[in-house]
PLY file of the C-alpha trace (Angstrom):
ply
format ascii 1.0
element vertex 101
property float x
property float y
property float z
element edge 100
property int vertex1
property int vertex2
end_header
-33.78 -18.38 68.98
-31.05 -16.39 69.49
-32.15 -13.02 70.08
-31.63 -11.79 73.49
-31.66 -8.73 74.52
-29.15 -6.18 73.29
-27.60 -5.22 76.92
-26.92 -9.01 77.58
-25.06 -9.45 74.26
-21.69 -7.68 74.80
-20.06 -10.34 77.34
-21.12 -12.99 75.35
-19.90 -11.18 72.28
-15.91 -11.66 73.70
-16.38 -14.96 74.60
-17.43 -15.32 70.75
-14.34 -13.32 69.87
-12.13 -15.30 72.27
-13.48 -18.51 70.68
-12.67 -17.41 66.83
-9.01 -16.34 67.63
-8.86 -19.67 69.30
-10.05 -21.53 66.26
-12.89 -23.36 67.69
-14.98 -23.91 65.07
-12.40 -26.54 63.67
-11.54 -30.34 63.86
-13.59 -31.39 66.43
-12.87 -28.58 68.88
-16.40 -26.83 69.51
-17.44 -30.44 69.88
-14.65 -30.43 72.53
-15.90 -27.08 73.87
-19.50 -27.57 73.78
-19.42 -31.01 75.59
-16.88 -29.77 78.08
-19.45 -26.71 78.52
-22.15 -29.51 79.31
-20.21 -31.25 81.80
-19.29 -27.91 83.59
-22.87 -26.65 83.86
-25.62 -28.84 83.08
-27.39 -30.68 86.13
-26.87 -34.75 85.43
-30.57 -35.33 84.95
-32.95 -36.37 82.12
-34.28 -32.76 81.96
-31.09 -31.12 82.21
-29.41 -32.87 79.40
-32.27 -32.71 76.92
-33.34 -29.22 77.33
-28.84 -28.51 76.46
-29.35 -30.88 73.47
-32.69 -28.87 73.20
-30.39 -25.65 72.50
-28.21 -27.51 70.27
-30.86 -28.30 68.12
-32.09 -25.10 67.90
-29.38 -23.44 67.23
-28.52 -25.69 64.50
-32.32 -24.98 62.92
-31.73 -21.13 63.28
-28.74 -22.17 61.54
-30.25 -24.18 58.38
-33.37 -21.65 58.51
-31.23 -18.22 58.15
-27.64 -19.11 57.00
-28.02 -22.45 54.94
-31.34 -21.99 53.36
-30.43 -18.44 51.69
-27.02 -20.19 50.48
-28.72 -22.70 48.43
-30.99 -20.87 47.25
-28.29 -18.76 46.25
-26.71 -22.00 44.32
-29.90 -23.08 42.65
-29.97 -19.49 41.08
-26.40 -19.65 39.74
-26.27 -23.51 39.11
-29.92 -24.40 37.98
-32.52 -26.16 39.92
-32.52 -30.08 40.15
-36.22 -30.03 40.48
-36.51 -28.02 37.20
-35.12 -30.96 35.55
-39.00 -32.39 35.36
-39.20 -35.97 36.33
-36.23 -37.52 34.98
-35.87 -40.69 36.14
-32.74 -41.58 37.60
-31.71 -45.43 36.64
-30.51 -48.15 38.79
-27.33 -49.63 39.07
-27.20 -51.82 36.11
-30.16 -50.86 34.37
-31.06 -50.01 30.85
-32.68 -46.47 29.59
-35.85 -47.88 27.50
-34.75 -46.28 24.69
-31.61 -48.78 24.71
-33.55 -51.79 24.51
0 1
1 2
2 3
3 4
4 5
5 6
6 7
7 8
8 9
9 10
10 11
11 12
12 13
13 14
14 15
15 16
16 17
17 18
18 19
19 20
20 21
21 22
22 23
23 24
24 25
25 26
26 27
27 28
28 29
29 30
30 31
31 32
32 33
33 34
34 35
35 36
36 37
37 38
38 39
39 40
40 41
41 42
42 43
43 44
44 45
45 46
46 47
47 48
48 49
49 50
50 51
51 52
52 53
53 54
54 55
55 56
56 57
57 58
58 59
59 60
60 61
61 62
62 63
63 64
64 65
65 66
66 67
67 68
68 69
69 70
70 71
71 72
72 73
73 74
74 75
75 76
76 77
77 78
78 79
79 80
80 81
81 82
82 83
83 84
84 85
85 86
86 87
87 88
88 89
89 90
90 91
91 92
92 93
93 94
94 95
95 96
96 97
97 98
98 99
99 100
C-alpha cells in the first residue's frame, strides 16, 4: 500500500514532480528508471529481488484496485455491460448460428 505517513511524503513528492516534467511515464522510460533503481539499491539476492518485484506488484494491484477498477466501471455505465448481454453465445471461426442451418 502506499500510504505512508504524511511527514515522509514531501521528498518523495519532488522526486514524483521531477519524474513527470521528465516524462517518465513514457516509451519504456520508467521501465528504464525502475530497473536502473533496482540495480542501484537492491541487494543481489533471492530475497532482495523478489520482495522489489514484491513492490511492483503491489503497486500495480493498488493500481487496478483504485484507479482501473472505478474507470471501467465508469465505461460499463456509459457503454452497457457485456455481461448484461445474457448468455449469448459467441460462434467459432467458421461456424454456423443454428438458426442458419
Amino acid at each position: 500500500m502506499p500510504y505512508i505517513p504524511k511527514e515522509d511524503r514531501p521528498p518523495l513528492d519532488e522526486i514524483v514532480r521531477a519524474l513527470v516534467q521528465a516524462e517518465a511515464g513514457t516509451s519504456g522510460r520508467l521501465n528504464y528508471i525502475l530497473f536502473k533503481f533496482c540495480l542501484s539499491t537492491v541487494k543481489p539476492s533471492y530475497t532482495g529481488y523478489r520482495n522489489f518485484i514484491g513492490e511492483l506488484a503491489e503497486s500495480a494491484a493498488e493500481i487496478r484496485r483504485r484507479l482501473l477498477s472505478p474507470y471501467e466501471d465508469q465505461k460499463i455505465r456509459e457503454n452497457g455491460d457485456v455481461h448484461a448481454e445474457g448468455s449469448k453465445r459467441i460462434l467459432a471461426f467458421g461456424e454456423r448460428p443454428e438458426s442458419l442451418e
